[in-house]
C-alpha positions as a printed Julia matrix, in Angstrom:
409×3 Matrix{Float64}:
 57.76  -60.96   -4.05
 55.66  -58.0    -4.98
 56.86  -54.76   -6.59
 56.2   -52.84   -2.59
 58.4   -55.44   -1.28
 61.34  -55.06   -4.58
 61.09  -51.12   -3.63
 64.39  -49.77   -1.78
 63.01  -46.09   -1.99
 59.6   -45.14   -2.16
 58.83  -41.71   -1.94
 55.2   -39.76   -2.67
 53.21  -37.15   -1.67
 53.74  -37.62    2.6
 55.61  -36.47    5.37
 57.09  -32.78    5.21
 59.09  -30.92    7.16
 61.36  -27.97    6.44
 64.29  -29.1     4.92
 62.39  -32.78    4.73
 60.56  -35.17    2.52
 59.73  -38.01    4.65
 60.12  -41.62    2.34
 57.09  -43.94    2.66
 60.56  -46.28    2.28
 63.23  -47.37    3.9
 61.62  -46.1     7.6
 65.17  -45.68    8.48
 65.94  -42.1     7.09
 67.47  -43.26    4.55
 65.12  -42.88    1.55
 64.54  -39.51    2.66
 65.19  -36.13    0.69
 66.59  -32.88    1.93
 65.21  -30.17    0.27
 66.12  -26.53   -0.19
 64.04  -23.65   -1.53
 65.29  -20.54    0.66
 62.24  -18.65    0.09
 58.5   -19.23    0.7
 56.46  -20.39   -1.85
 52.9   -21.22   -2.59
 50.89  -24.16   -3.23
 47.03  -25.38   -3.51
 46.07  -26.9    -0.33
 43.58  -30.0     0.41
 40.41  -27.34    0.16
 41.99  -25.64   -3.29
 42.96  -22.53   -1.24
 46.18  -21.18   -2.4
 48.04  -20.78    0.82
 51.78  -20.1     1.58
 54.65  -22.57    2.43
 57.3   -21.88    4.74
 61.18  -21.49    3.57
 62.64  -24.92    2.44
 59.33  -27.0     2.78
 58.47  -29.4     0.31
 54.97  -28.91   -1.3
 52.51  -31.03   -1.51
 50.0   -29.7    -4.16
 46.79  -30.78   -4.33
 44.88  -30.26   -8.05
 42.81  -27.26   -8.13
 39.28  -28.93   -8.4
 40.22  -31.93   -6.44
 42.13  -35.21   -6.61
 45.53  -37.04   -5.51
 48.31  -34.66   -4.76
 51.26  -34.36   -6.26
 54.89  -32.93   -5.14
 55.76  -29.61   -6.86
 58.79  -28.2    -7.65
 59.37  -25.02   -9.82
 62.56  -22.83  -10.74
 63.51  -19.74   -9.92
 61.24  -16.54  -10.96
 60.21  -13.09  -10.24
 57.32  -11.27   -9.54
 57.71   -8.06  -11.41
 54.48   -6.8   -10.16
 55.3    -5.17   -6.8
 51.91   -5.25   -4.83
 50.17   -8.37   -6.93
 46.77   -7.76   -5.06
 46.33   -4.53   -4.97
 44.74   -3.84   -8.33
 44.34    0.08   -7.02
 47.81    0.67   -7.84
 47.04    0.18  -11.32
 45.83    2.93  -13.47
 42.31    2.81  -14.42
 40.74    3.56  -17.86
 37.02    3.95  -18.32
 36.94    1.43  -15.63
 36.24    1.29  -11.51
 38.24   -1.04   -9.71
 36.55   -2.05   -6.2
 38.89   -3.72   -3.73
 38.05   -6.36   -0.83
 34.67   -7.22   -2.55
 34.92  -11.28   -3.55
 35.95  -13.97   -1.62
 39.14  -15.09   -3.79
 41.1   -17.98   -3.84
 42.89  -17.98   -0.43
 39.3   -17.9     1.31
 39.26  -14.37    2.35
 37.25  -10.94    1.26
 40.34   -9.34   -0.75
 39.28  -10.44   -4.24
 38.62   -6.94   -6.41
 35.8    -6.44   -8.7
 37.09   -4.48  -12.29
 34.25   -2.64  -12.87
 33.05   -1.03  -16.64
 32.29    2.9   -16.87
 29.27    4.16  -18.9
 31.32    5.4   -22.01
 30.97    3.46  -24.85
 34.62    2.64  -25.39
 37.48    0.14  -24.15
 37.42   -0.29  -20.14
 40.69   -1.21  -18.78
 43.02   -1.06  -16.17
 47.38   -1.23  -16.91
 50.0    -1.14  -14.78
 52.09    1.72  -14.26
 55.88   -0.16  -14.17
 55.84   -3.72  -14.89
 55.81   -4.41  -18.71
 56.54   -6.5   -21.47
 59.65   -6.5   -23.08
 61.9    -8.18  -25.36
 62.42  -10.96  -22.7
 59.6   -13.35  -23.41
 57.4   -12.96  -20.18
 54.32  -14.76  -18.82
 51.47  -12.88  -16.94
 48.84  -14.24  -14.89
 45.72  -13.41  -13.12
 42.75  -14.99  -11.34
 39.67  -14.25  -12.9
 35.78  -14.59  -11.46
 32.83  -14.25  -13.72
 30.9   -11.63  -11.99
 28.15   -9.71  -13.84
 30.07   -9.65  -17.15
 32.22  -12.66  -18.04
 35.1   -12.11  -20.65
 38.34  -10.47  -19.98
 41.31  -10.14  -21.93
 45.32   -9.78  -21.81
 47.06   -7.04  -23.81
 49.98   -5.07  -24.83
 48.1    -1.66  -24.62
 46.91   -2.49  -28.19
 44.38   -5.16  -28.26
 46.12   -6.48  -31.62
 48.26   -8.12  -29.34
 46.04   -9.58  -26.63
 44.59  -13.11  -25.65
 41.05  -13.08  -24.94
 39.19  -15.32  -22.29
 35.74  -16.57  -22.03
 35.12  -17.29  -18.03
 31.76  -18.66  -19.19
 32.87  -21.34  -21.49
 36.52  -21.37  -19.5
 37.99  -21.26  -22.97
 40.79  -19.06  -24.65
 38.59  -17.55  -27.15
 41.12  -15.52  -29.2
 44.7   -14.38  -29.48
 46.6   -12.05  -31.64
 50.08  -10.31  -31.98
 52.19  -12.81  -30.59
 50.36  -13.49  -27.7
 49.96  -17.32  -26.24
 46.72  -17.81  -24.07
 46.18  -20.54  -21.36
 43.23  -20.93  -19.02
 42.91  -23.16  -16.59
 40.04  -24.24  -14.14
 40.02  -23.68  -10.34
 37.32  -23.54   -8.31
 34.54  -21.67   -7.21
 34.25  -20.23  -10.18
 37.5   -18.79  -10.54
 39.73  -19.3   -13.32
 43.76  -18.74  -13.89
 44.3   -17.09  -16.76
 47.94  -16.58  -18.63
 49.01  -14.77  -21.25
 52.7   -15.28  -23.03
 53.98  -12.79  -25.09
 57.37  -11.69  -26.1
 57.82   -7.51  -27.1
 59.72   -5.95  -29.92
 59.16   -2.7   -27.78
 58.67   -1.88  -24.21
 54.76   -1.83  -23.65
 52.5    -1.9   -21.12
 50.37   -4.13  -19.01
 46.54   -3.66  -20.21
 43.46   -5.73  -18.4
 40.12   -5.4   -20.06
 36.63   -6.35  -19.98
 34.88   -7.26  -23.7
 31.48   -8.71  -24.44
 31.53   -9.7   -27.78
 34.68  -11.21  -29.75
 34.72  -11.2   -33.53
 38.14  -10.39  -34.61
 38.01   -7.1   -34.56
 39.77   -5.61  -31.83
 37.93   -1.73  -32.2
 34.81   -3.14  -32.41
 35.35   -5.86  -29.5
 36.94   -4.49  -26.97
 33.86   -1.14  -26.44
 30.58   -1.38  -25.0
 28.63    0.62  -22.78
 29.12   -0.13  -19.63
 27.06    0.67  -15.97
 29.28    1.64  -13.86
 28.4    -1.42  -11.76
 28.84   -4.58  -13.8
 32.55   -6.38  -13.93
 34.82   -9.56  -13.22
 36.48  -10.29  -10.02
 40.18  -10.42   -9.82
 42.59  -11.87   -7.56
 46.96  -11.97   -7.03
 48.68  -10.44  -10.36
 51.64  -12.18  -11.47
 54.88  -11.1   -14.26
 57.75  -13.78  -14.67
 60.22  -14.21  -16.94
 59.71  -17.2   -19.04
 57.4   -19.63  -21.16
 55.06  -21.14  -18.39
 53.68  -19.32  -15.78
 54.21  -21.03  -12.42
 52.23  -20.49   -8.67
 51.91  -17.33   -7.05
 54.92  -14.87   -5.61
 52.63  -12.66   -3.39
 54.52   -9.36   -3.11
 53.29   -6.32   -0.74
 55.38   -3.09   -1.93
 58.48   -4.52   -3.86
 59.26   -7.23   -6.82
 59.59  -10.38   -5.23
 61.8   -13.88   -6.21
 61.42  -16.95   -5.33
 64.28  -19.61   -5.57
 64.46  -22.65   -7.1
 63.01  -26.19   -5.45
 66.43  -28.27   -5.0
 66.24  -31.7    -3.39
 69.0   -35.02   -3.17
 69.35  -38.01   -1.86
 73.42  -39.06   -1.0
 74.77  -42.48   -0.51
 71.95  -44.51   -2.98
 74.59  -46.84   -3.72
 76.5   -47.08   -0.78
 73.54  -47.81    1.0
 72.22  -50.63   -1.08
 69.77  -48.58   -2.5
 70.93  -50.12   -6.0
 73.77  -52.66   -6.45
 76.23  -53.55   -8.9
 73.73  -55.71   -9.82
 71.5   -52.29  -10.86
 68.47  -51.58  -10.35
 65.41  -49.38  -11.51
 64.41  -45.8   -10.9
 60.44  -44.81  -11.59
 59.77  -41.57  -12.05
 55.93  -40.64  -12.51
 55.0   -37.15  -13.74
 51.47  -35.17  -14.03
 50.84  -32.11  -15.72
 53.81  -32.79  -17.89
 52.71  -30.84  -21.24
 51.42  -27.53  -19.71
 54.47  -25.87  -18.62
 56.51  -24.83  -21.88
 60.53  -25.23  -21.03
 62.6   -22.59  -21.85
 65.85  -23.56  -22.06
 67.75  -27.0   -22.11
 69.14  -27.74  -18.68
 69.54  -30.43  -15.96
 66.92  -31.91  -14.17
 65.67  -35.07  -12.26
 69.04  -36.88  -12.1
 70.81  -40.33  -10.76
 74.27  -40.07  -11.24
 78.23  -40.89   -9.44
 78.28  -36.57   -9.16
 76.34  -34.48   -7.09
 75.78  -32.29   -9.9
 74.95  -35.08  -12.23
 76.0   -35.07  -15.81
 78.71  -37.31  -14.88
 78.03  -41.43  -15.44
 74.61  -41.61  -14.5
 70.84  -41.22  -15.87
 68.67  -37.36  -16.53
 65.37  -36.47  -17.17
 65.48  -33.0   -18.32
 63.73  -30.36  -20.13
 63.79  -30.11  -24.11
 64.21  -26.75  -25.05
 60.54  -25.8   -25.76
 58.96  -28.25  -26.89
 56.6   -29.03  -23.75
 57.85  -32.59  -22.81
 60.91  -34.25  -21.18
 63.88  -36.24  -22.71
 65.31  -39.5   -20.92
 69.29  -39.75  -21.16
 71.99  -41.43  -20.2
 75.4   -39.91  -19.46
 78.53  -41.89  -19.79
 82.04  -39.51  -19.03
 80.03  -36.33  -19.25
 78.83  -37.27  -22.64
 74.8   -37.05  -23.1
 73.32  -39.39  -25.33
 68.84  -38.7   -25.6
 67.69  -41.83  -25.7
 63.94  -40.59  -25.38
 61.9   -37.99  -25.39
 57.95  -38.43  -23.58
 54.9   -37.53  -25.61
 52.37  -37.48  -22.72
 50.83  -34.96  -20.29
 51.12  -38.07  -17.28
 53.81  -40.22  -17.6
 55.47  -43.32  -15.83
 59.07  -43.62  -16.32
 61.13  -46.2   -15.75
 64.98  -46.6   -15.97
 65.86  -50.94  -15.45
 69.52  -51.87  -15.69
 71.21  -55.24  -14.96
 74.79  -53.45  -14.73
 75.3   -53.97  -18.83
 72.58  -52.69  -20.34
 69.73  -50.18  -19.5
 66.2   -50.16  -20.94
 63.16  -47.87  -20.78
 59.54  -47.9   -20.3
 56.71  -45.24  -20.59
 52.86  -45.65  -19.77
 53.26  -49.41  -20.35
 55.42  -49.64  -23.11
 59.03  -50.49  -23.72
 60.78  -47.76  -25.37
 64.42  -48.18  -25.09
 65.49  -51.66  -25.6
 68.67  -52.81  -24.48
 71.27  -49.69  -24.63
 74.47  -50.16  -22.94
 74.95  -49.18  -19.5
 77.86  -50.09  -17.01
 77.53  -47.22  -14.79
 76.64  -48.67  -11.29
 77.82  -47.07   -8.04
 75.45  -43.9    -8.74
 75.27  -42.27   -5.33
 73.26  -38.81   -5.89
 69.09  -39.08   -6.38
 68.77  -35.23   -6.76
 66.11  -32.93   -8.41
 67.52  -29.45   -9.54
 64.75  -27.21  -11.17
 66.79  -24.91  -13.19
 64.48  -24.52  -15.98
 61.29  -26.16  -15.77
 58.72  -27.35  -13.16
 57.77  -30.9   -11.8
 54.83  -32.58  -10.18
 55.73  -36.28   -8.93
 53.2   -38.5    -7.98
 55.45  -41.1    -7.03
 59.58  -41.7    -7.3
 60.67  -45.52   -6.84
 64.04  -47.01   -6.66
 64.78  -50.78   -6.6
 67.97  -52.2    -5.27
 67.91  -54.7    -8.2
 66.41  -54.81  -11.59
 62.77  -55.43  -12.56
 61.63  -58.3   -14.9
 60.23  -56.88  -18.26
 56.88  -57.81  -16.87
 57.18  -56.17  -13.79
 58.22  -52.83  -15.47
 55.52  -53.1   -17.66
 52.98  -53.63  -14.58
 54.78  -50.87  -13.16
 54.71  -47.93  -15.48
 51.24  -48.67  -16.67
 48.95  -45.95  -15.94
């Protein structure tokens, strides 16, 4: 019997509807997931235009430059930035902004060009009333090389600033505090993030640099021509570590809520047995969103809510990966905690005792387990963002060489 045919619940990147993830299997509805999110959302389509999702519809996120999708599912933030594309709300400093001028990331002409002056100073633009704070806060922007090709994050005060190469799509310097991240999307354009947590309310500075030694007087003026810049595109503020996919606001500050799907009556419909059975779980893009705070997660439990007699992944407080648990009465024991950016993990109980496998390797071997009629499959993002490739469940449980097969990347 192969490991398609052992499968009770197969879902991946398929079907959607609002309020709907189709399973690959059972064909019978009952592998499928109901999923809320009662606001839009956004999401990288098949092209790698950012487009928008309807209220409650799973997305199905394709990687920026190309490849397998994935199913995302973020918490809840806010978009302090009330108009995130219209950069002429934003007060400009030795600098032109140009608006509609660059086809951007959704495929149409409202990218903006931030343009340098002729003074032989700092050219920037900052926002007039989203800031930083004492909240720890992530802002991000799309970025196009254009005539000039660096651009950098700040407080006001370039001490506390990252500092971003489009040419080499590096993070080329950071100071004060501040945590960088680029990443890669395509046609040029880049995402850029900076983290940064205030000890005084300060503004939102964008600037354009040429040279970066250290020294934030000297880098951060040049003589500019009052033609030459970088393109931008959709501004976003959130609360948090980890920046996550665009709010698009259009005159006020914006939230969008949490991804929330389940899956009732696993057990009951012989989705696992008292015999047990295994529950895969494969992840991508697992160490670049930072979690914030410890909370719940992908569960399998006997409550709704899990955190009753059942199985969690969850966020770790911080520390950019996810820890495997079991809970048994409402008491959490971590049995594991993943190391990898992709990662297959599998949970295989026999009804006594559970054990655990990552990327190929057994990692948990042989911890008690008697919990068996776990009826809830949910995923609650309270803290911290997924991306699942796949998520299997097996009515009974998996040899260790199956499981190793299995989880093998």
């Amino acid at each position: 019997m192969s490991l398609l045919d052992k499968a009770s619940i197969i879902i991946t990147p398929n079907g959607v509807k609002p309020a709907k993830l189709y399973a690959y299997k059972p064909d019978n509805g009952n592998g499928d997931l109901t999923w809320t999110r009662g606001t839009t959302a956004t999401r990288v389509n098949s092209i790698g235009n950012i487009e928008t999702v309807a209220i409650d519809t799973p997305r199905i996120n394709y990687p920026p430059l190309g490849g397998c999708p994935s199913i995302l599912a973020e918490p809840q933030r806010t978009n302090f930035v009330p108009y995130s594309n219209d950069f002429t709300t934003w007060t400009t400093y030795n600098s032109i902004l140009t608006p509609n001028i660059a086809t951007s990331l959704d495929g149409t002409l409202n990218g903006s060009k931030l343009i340098a002056t002729i003074d032989d100073t700092h050219h920037i633009i900052y926002h007039p009333t989203a800031k930083w704070d004492t909240t720890e806060k992530s802002f991000s922007l799309f970025v196009e090389a254009n005539e000039y090709s660096k651009i950098y994050i700040a407080n006001g005060s370039t001490a506390h600033a990252s500092w971003f190469d489009l040419g080499t799509g590096t993070v080329e310097g950071t100071g004060g505090g501040f945590v960088g991240k680029i990443k890669d999307y395509k046609n040029g354009w880049f995402k850029i993030t900076a983290t940064y947590t205030a000890t005084v309310v300060s503004v939102i500075s964008i600037g354009l640099y040429q040279t970066f030694t250290g020294n934030r007087l000297v880098d951060r003026k040049f003589i500019g021509d009052g033609i030459s810049g970088v393109n931008i595109f959709e501004s976003q503020l959130e609360d948090g570590g980890f920046d996550t996919t665009p709010i698009r606001t259009n005159g006020v500050i914006l939230t969008r809520l949490k991804d929330l799907y389940d899956r009732d009556n696993v057990y009951t419909n012989n989705l696992i047995t008292s015999n047990g059975g295994s529950w895969l779980i494969d992840l991508t893009n697992n160490t670049v969103k930072t979690r914030d705070a410890i909370g719940g997660g992908l569960t399998l439990d006997t409550n709704t809510g899990g955190k009753t007699n059942g199985l969690e992944i969850s966020n770790t407080n911080g520390t950019d990966r996810f820890s495997l648990s079991k809970y048994v009465a409402t008491v959490l024991t971590t049995l594991y905690t993943t190391t990898t950016n992709d990662c297959k993990v599998l949970f295989n109980w026999d009804g006594v005792l559970l054990n655990i496998y990552e990327n190929g390797v057994q990692v948990v071997i042989d911890e008690p387990f008697t919990i068996t009629a776990m009826e809830f499959l949910q995923g609650n993002c309270i803290d911290q963002s997924y991306e699942l490739k796949q998520e299997v469940l097996t009515s009974e449980p998996l040899t260790h060489e199956e499981a190793i097969q299995i989880t093998t990347l």
